[in-house]
N, C-alpha and C positions, 0 to 999 in steps of 0.2 A: 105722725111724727114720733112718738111712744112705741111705735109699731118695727120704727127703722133704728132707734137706738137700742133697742132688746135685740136684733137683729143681730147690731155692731157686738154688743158685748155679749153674746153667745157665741160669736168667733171667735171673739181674743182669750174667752176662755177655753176655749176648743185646742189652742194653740198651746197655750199653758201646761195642759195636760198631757197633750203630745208629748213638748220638749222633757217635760220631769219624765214621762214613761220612759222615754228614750234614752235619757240619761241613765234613767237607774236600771237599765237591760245591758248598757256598754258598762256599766259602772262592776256590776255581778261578771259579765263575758271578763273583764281585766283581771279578775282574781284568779283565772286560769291561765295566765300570762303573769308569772310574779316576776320575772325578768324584765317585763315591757315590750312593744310594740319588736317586730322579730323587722330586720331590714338585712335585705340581697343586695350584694356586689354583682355587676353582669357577667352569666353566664359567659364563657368561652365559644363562639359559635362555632368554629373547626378549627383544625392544625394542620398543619405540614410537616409532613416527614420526610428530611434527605440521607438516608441509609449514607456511613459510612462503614469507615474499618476498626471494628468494636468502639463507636462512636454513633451518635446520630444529631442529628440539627433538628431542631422544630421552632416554627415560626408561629406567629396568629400576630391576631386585631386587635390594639387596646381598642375597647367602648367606653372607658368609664375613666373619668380623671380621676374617681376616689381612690383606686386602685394603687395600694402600695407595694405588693409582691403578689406570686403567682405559687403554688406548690403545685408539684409534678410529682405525680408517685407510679409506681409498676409494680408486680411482683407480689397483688394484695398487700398492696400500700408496708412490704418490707424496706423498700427501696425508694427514696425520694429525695428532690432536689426542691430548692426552694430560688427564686426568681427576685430579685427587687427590683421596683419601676422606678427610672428617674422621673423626677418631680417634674424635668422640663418636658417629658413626654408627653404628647398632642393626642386628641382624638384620633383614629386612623392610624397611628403610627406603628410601624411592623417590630415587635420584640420578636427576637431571638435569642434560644441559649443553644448550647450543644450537651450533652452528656454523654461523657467520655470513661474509658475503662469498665465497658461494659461488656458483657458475655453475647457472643454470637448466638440471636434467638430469633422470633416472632414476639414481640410485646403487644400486650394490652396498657395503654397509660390512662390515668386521668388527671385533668387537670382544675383546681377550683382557684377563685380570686380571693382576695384579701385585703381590707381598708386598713386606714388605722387603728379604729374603734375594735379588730378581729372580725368585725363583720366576714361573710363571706358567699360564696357565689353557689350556685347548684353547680354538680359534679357535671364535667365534660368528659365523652369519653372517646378515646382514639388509639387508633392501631400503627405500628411501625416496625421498622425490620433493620437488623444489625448484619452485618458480616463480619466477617474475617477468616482464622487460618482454615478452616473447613470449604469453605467458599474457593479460599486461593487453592486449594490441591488440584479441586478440579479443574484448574486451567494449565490449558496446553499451549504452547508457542507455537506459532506461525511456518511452516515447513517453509524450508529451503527447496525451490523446484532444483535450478543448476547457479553454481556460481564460478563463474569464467575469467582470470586474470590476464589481460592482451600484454603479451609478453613485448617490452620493451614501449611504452607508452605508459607506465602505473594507472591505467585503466583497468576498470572490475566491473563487473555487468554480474547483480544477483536479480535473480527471478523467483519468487515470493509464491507461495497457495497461496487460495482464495482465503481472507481473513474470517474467522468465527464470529458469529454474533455477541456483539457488546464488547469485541475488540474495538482497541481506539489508536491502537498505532505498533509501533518496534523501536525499540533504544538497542542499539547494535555501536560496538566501539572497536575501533580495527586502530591498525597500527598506518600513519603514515610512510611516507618514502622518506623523510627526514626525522624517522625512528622516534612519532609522536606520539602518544596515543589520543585518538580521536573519540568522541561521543558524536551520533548522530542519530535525530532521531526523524524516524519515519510515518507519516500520515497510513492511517488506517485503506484510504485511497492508491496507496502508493503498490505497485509490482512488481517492478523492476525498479532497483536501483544502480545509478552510475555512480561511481567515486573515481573522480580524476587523481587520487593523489595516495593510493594505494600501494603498501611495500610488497611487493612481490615476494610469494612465495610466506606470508605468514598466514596464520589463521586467524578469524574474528569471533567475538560472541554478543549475542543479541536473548533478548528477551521482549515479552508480550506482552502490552500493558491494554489492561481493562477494565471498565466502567459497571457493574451490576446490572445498573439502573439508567437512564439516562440525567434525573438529578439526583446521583449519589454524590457526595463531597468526598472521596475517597477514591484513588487511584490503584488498582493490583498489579502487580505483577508475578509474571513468571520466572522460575527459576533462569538463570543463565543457560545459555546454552553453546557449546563451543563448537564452532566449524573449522575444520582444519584447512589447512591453504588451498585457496580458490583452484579450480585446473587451469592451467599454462595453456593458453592458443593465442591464436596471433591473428591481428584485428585484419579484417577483409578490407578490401582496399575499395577507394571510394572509385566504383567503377561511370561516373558521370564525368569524372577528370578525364577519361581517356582519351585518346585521338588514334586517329588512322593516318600512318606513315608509309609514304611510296617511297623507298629506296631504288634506283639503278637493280634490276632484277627481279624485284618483289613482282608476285601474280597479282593478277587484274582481277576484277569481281566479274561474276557472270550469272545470267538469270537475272540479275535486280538483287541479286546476295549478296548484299556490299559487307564489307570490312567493320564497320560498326557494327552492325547485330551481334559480332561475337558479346558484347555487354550491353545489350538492350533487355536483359533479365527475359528472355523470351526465350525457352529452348524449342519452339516451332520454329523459327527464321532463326537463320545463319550467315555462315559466309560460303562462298562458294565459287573455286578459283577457276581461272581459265584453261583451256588444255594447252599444261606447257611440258608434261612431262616433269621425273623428277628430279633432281631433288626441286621441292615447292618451296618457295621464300613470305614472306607476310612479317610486318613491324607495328608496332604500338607503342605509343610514347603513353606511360602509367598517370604522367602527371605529378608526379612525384618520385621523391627517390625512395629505397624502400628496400631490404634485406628479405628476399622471396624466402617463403617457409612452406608454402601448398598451391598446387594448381588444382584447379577442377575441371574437366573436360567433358562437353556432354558432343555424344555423335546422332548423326539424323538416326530417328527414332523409329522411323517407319519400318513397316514388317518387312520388306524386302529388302531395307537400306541399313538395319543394324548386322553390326558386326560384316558389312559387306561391300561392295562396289567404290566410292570415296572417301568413305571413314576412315579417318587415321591410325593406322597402324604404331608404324616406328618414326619416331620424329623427335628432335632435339630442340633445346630452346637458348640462344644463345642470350647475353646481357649485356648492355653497354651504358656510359654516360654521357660519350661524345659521339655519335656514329658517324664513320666516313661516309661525306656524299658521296663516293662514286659507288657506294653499296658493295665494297669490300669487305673481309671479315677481318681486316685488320688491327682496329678498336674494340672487335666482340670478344667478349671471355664468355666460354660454354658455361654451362650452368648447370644442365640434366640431361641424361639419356633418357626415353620414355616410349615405353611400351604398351599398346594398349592390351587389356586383358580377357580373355574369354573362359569364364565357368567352364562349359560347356568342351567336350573335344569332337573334331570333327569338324565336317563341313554346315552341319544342319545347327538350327536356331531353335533352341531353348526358350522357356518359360522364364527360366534361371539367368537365360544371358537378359533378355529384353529387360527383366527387374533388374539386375547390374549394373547395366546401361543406363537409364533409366534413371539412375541416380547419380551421375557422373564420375567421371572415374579420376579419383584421388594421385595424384603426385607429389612427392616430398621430394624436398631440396636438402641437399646436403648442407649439414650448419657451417659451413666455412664457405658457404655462398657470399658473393660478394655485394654491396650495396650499387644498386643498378637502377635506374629511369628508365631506361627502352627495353623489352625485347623481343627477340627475333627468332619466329620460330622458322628449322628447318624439318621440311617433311621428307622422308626418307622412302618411305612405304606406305602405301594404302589397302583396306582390307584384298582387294582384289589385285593382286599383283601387279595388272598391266593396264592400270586405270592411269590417267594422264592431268586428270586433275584430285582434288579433294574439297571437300567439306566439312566444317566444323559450326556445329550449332549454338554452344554458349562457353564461357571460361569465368570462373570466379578467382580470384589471385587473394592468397593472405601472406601476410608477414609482418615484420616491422619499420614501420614508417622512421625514418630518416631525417630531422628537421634542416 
């Protein structure tokens, strides 16, 4: 029994000793802290950087509710901002600041925390990037492929290059037809554009807006750039309107070469008339009325059929709005004399004629043409003089539609 209380009290003295050691080793360690116990605000764990235009955003994570402001320095801490946290700010919740009127660079920043007491946090450290006028020279605007004004429709048709990388679109401002000036802007997607409401005959300008980065907060752009009036042509006519007209005298189709294929966009099939001798007759109702300004004519292609046997030579096109049924040319008003043309002179076929051909052969109408729905072509001649019929493979019609 003597044996287990000497026991007992050789512990508790054991214990005694400890605690005063221990005391008096933190007691000595504290004298080297004469400020007291050193206490961290948390660490910054990363940032976010959204490059603007001598500007930048940086975001992060509050961790720490004791946290009363943030400093932000760059430049070996010449240059700093300082951050205050609202009180009602949450765990989790995202600060932002931005700093602004800053020189286009590469920075190194850091950032450290701050409680009330000045406590404060180990340095974070993070990297960001500025633009501006350096950045913008080297961007270029968007070329202009062609820009086409359809005379008598205030319709414009531009056609665009491929856009540059970290292009984001085109702000292009043109004049309307009721003498407005228009702002429009254009998707980076975009390659053609139509404007139904275009003044004829002015010029527009447009510039190139770009993004650095994809999360930059800052938009560039390029200087203006002026285009002068779009070129005057005149809108093709919707050749799906068309139809085939038999007048009292008009030629028959033959082979299976009907009268449609002249506008089935196919210059392999054609038409292809009867042997009536000539003069040859053929009609087409446009589907519209419409002030004719170009024909285009393609002849059979083949190597022994260009420029030869019943490809049309000399042939007229007459116009009308009402055509007499008995297929008089009573109600027609002529419209064009039309010849076809050959490079080449001679009898023999050229390299020269078949690419000529080959690309249809262009007829202009005189501008005091009148507004006409039908017309009616008469064929006069075909390349071989004493050929009895003819053939024609495609025809595209432009001008100005007529409402």
């Amino acid at each position: 029994m003597k044996k287990r209380l000497l026991t007992k009290l050789s512990f508790c003295f054991l214990i005694i000793l400890v605690y005063q050691y221990g005391c008096t080793e933190f007691d000595d360690f504290k004298k080297y802290i004469p400020d007291g116990e050193i206490i961290y605000t948390s660490k910054v764990d990363s940032v976010m950087t959204y490059p603007g235009n001598n500007r930048i955003k940086l975001s992060w994570i509050n961790k720490d509710l004791r946290i009363s402001k943030y400093v932000i320095s760059w430049n070996n801490n010449q240059d700093y901002v300082s951050v205050n946290v609202d009180e009602s700010l949450s765990i989790k919740d995202t600060i932002s600041t931005f700093i602004s009127d800053i020189e286009e660079s590469d920075y190194e920043f850091t950032i450290i925390s701050y409680d009330n007491d000045n406590n404060k946090s180990v340095k974070s450290f993070f990297s960001g990037k500025v633009y501006g006028e350096n950045y913008r020279k080297t961007l270029m605007n968007r070329g202009v492929k062609i820009a086409k004004t359809f005379v008598g429709s205030n319709l414009t048709n531009i056609e665009w290059h491929n856009p540059s990388p970290n292009e984001v679109g085109i702000e292009m401002i043109y004049t309307s037809h009721n003498d407005v000036e228009v702002t429009k802007y254009l998707p980076q997607t975009e390659s053609i554009t139509s404007i139904t409401d275009y003044k004829e005959g002015t010029p527009f300008k447009f510039r190139t807006l770009y993004l650095p980065e994809p999360i930059a907060i800052d938009t560039f752009y390029t200087d203006y750039e002026i285009y002068e009036a779009p070129t005057l042509t005149y809108q093709q006519l919707d050749k799906s309107k068309f139809r085939a007209v038999f007048l009292p005298g008009d030629a028959n189709d033959a082979w299976g070469w009907v009268l449609s294929n002249l506008w089935d966009n196919n210059v392999g099939t054609g038409f292809h008339t009867s042997d009536l001798g000539m003069p040859i007759f053929f009609t087409i109702d446009l589907g519209v009325n419409a002030i004719l300004r170009e024909i285009r004519t393609w002849q059979r292609l083949d190597y022994d059929q260009v420029y030869q046997r019943g490809n049309i030579k000399n042939f007229e096109i007459w116009g009308s709005n009402n055509p007499s049924i008995d297929g008089s040319f009573d109600s027609w008003t002529k419209l064009i004399d039309c010849t076809s043309y050959k490079p080449s002179s001679g009898t023999g076929i050229t390299e020269e004629d078949v690419t000529y051909a080959s690309a249809g052969e262009l007829y202009v109408f005189p501008l005091e043409t009148p507004s006409i729905r039908y017309i009616r072509f008469k064929i006069l001649e075909a390349w071989w003089p004493d050929m009895k019929y003819v053939n024609v493979m495609e025809l595209d019609l432009k001008g100005i539609l007529i409402e």
